[in-house]
N, C-alpha and C positions, 0 to 999 in steps of 0.2 A: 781587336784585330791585330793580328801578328804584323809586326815591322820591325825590319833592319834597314839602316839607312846611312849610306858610305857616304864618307867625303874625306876629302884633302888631296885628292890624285891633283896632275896635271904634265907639264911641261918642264924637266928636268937636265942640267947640266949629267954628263958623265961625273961622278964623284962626288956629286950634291946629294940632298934629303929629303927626304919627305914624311909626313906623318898623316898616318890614314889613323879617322875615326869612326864606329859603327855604332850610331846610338839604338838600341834596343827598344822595344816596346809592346805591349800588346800580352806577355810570356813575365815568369821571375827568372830573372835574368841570371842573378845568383847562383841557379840550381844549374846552370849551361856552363857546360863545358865548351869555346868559343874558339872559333880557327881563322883563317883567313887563306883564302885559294888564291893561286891566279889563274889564267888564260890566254898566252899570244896566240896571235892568230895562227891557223892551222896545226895548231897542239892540243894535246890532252888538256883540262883542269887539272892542276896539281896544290897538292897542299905544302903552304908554305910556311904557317906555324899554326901551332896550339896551345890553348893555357887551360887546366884544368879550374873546377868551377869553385872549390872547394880553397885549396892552399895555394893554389895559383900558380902552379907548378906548368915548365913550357918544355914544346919541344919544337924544332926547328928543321926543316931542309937542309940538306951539307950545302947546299949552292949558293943558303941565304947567313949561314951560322957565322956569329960573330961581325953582322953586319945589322941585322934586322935583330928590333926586340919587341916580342908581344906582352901585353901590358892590360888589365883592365882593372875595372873603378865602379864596383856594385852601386856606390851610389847614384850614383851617375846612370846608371845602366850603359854603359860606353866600354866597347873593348877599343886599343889602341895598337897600329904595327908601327914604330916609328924604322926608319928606311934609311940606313948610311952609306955610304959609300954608294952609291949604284951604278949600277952599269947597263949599259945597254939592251943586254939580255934580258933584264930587269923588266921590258916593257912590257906589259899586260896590261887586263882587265882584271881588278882586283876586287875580291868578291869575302862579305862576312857570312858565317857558317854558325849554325846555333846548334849544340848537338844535346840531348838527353832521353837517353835510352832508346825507344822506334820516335822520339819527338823529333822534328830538325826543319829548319829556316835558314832559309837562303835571302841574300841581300840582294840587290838589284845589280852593281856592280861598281866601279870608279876607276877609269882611266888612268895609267900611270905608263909615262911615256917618258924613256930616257935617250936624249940626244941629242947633241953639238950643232 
């Protein structure tokens, strides 16, 4: 059985951290190319990084770049977004993304909420 399964969201200062983990299972993890969306309310999904499956090569959102770094660890089967600076805007529902070729899995989601 396929599973992805987020955590580390919650309750953040303007200009604090956070680091989301998405432990993998079910799939080899390895062969996934691994993203990470978010969702405020009444917007799109959008995608906020990528890392390729292979040499682990990323790419990022302008709105996130040089703030957010995507990160994973085959052994583990765990991708990682670690979250600096944040802001406000920042606040979604943060969702992992498994992709290989027509294969892909979705995470259930993880709260991340920035505010004073």
């Amino acid at each position: 059985q396929v599973q992805l399964v987020e955590s580390g969201g919650g309750l953040v200062q303007p200009g604090g951290s956070l680091r989301l983990s998405c432990a993998a299972s079910g799939f080899t993890f390895s062969g996934y190319a691994m993203s990470w969306y978010r969702q405020a309310p009444g917007k799109k999904r959008e995608l906020v990084a990528s890392i390729t499956s292979a040499v682990g090569g990323s790419n990022y959102a302008d709105s996130v770049k040089g703030r957010f770094t995507i990160s994973r660890d085959n052994a583990k089967n765990t991708v990682y977004l670690q979250m600096n600076s944040l802001k406000p805007e920042d606040t979604a529902v943060y969702y992992c993304y498994a992709r290989k070729y027509h294969y892909n899995h979705w995470g259930q989601g993880t709260q991340v909420t920035v505010s004073s």
